[in-house]
DSSP file (Angstrom, degrees, kcal/mol; ACC not computed):
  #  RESIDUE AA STRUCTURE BP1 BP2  ACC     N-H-->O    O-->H-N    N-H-->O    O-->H-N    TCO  KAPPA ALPHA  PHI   PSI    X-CA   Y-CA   Z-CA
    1    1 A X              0   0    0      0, 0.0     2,-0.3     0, 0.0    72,-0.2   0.000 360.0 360.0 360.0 136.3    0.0    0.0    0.0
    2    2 A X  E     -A   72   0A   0     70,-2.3    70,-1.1    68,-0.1     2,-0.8  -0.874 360.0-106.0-133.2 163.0    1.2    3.6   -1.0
    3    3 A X  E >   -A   71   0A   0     -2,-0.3     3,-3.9    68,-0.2     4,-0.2  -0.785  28.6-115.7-101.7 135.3   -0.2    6.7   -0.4
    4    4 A X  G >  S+     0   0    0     66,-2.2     3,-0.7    -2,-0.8    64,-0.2   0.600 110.4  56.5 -42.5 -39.3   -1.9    8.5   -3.0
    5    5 A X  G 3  S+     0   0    0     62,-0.4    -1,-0.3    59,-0.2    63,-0.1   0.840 103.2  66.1 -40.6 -24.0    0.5   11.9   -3.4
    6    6 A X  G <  S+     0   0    0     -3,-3.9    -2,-0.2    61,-0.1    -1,-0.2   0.777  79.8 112.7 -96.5 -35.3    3.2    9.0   -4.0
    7    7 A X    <   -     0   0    0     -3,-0.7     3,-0.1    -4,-0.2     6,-0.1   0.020  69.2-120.3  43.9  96.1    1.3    8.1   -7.1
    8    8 A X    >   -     0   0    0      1,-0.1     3,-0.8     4,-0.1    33,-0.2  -0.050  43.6 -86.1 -79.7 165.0    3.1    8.8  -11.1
    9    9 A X  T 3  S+     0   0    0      1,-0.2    33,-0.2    33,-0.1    -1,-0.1  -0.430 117.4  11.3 -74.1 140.5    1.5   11.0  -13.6
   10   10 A X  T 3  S+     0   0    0     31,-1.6     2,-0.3    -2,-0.2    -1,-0.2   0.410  98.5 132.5 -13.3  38.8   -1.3    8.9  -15.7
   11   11 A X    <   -     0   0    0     -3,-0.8    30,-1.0    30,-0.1     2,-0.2  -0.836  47.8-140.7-106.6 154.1   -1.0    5.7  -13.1
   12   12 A X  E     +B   40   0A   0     -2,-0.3    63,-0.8    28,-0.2     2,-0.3  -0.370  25.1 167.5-109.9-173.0   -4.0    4.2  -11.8
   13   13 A X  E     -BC  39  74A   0     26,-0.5    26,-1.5    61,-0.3     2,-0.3  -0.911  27.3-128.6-164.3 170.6   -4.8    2.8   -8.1
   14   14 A X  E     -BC  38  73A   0     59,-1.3    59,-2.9    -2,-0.3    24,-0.2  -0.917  31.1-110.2-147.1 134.4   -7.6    1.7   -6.1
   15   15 A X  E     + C   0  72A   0     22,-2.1    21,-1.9    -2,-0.3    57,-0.2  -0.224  35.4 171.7 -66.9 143.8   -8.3    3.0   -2.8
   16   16 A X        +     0   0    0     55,-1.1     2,-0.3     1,-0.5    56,-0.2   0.592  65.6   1.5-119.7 -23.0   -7.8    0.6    0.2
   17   17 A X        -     0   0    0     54,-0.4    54,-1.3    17,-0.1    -1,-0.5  -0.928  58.7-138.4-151.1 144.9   -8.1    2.6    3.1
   18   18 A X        -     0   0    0     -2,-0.3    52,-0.1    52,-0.2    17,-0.0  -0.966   9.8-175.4 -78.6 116.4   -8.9    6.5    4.4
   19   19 A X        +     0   0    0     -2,-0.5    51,-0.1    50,-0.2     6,-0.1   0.537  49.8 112.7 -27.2 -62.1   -7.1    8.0    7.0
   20   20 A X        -     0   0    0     49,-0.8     2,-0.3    46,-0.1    -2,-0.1   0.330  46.9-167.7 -28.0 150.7   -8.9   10.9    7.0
   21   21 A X    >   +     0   0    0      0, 0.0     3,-0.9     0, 0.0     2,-0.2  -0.949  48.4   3.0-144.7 154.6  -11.3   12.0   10.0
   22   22 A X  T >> S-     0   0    0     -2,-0.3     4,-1.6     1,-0.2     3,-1.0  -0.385 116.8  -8.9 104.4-172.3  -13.5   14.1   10.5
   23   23 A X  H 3> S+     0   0    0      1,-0.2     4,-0.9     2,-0.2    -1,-0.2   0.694 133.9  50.8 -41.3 -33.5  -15.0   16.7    7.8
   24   24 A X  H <> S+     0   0    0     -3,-0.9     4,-0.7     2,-0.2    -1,-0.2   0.607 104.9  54.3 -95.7  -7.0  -12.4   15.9    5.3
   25   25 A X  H <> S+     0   0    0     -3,-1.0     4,-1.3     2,-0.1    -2,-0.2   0.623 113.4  48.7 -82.9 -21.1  -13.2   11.9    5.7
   26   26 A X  H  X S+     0   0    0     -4,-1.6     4,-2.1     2,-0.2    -2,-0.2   0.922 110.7  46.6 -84.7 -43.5  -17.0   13.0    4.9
   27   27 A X  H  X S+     0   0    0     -4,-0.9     4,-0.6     1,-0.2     3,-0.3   0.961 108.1  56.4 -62.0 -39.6  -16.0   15.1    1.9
   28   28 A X  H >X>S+     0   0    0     -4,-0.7     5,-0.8     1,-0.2     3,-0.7   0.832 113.5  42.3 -70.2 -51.3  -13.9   12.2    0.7
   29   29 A X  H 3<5S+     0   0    0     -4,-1.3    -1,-0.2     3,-0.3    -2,-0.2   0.602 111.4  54.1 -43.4 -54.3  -17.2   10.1    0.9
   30   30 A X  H 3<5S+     0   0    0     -4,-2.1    -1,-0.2    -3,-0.3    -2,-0.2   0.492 101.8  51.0 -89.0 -19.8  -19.1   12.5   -0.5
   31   31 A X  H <<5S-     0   0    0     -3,-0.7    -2,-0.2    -4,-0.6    -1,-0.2   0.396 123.4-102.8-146.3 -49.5  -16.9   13.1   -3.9
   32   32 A X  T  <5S+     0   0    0     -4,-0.6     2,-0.6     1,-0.2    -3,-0.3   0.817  75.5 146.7 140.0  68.7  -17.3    8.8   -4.1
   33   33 A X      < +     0   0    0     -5,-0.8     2,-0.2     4,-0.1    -1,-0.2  -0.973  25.6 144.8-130.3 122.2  -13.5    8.2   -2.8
   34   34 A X        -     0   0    0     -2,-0.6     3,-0.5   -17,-0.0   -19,-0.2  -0.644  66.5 -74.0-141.7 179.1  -14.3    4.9   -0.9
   35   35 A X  S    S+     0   0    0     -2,-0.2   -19,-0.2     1,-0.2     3,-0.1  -0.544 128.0  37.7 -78.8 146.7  -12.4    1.7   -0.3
   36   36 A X  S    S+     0   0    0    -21,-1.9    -1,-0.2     1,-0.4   -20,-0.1  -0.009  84.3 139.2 104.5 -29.6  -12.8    0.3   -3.8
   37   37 A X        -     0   0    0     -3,-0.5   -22,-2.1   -23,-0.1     2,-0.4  -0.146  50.3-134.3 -40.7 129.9  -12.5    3.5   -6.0
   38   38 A X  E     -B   14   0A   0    -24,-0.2    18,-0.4    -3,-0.1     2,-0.3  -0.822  27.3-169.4 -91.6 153.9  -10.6    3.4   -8.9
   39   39 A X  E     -B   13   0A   0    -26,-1.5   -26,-0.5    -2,-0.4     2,-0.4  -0.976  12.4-173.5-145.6 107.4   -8.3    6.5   -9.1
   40   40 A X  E     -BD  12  54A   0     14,-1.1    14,-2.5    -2,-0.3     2,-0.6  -0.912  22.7-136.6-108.8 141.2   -5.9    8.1  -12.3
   41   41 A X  E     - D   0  53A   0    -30,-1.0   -31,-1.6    -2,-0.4    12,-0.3  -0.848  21.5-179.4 -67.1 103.9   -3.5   11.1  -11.7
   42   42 A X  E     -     0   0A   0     10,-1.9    11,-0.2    -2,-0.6   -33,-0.1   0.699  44.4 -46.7 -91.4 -14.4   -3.7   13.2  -14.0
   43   43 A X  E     - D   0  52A   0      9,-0.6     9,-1.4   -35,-0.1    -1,-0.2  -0.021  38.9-107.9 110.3 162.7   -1.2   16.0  -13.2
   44   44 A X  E     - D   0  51A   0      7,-0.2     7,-0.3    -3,-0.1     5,-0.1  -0.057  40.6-101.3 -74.0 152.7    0.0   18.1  -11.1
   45   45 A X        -     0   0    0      5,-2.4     3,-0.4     1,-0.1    -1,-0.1   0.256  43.1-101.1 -27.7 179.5   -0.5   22.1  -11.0
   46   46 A X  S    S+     0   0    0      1,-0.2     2,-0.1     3,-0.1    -1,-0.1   0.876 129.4  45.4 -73.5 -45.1    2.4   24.4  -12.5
   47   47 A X  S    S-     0   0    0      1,-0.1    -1,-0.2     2,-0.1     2,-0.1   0.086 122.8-108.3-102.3  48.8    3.4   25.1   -9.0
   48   48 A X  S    S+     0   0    0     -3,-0.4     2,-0.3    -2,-0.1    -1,-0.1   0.151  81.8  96.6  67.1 -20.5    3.2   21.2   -7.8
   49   49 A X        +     0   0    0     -2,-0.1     2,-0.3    -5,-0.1    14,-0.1  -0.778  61.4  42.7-134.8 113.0   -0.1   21.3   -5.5
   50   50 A X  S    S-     0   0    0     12,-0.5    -5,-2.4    -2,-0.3     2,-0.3   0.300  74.4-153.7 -95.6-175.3   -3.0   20.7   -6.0
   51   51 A X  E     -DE  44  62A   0     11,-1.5    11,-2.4    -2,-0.3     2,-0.3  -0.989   6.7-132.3 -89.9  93.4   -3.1   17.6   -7.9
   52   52 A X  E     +DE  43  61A   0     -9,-1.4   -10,-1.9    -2,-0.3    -9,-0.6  -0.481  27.8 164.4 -93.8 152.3   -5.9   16.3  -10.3
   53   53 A X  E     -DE  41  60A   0      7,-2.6     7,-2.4    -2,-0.3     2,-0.7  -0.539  32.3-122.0 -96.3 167.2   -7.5   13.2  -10.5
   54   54 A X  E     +DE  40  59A   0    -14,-2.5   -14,-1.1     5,-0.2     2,-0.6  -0.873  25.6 170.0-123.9 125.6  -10.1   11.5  -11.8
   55   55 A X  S    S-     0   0    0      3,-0.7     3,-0.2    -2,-0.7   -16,-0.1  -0.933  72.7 -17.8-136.6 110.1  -12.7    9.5   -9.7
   56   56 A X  S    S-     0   0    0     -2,-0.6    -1,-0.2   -18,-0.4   -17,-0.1   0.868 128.7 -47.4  79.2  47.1  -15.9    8.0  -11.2
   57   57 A X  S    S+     0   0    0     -3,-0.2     2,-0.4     1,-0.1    -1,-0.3   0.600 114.7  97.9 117.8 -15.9  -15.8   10.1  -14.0
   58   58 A X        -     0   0    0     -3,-0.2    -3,-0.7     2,-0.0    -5,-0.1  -0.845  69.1-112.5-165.4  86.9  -15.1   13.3  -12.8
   59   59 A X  E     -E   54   0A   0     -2,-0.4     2,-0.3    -5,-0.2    -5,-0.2   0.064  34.5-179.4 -40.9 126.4  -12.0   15.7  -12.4
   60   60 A X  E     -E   53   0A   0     -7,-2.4    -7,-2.6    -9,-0.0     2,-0.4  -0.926  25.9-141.3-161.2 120.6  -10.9   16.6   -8.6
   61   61 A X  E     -E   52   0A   0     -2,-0.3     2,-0.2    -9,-0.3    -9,-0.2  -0.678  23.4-172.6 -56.7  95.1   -8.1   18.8   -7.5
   62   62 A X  E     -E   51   0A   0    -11,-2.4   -11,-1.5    -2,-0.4   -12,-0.5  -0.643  15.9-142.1 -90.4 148.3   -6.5   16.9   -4.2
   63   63 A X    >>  -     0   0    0    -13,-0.2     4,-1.0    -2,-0.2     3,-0.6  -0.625  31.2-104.4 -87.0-170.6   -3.7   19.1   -2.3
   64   64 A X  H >> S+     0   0    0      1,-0.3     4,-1.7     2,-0.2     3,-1.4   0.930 112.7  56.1 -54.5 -63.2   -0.9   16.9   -1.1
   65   65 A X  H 34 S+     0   0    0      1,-0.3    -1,-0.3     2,-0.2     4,-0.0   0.550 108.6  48.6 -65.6  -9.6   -1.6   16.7    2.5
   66   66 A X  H X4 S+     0   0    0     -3,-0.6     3,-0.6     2,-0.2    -1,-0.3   0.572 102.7  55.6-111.9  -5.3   -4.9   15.4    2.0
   67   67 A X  H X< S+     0   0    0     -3,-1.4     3,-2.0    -4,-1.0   -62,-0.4   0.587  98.0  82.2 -87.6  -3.4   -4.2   12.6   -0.6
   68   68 A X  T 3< S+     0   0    0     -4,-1.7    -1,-0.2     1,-0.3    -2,-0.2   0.793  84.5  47.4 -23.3 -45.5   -2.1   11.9    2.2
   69   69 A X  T <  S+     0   0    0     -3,-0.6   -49,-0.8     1,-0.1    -1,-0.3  -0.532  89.9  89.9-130.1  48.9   -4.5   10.4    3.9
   70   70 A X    <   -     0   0    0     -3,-2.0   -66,-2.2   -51,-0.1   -52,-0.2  -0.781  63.8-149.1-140.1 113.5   -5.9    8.2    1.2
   71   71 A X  E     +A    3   0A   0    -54,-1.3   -55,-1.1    -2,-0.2     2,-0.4  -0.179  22.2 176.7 -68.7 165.6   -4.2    4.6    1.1
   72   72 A X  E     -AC   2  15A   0    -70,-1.1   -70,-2.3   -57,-0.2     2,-0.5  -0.945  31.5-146.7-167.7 155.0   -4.0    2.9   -2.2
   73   73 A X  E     - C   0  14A   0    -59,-2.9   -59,-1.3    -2,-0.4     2,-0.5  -0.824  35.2-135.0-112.1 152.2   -2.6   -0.3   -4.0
   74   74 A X  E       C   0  13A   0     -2,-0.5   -61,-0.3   -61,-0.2    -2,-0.0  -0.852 360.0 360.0 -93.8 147.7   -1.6    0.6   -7.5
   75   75 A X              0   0    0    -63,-0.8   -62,-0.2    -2,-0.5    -1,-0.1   0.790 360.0 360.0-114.6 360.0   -2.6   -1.5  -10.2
């Protein structure tokens, strides 16, 4: 398991665990990043944070410290 910032430029993953508490485990939830999500990196900002992704479909801008706190196996 790696944590999602740790993640290459167009590699894909699937979440295994959240970290998270709190308000930002509920956003996470809410957005459809669950255990079982498939997850692509898509690239970074100019100045390196935030980071987009794509989950279910749908572009989202993570910052660092908060894909932090999403585990993930790559596949």
């Amino acid at each position: 398991m790696v944590r999602l910032n740790e993640i290459k430029d167009s590699e894909e993953c699937t979440v295994v665990s959240l970290f998270a508490k709190g308000i930002i485990r509920r956003r996470f939830q809410d957005i459809g990043i669950v255990e079982g999500t498939k997850i692509k990196r898509l690239h970074a900002s100019p100045l390196g944070d935030p980071t987009a992704y794509l989950v279910r479909g749908a572009v989202i801008a993570i910052r660092s410290a908060d894909a932090y706190l999403i585990g993930v196996e790559t596949n």
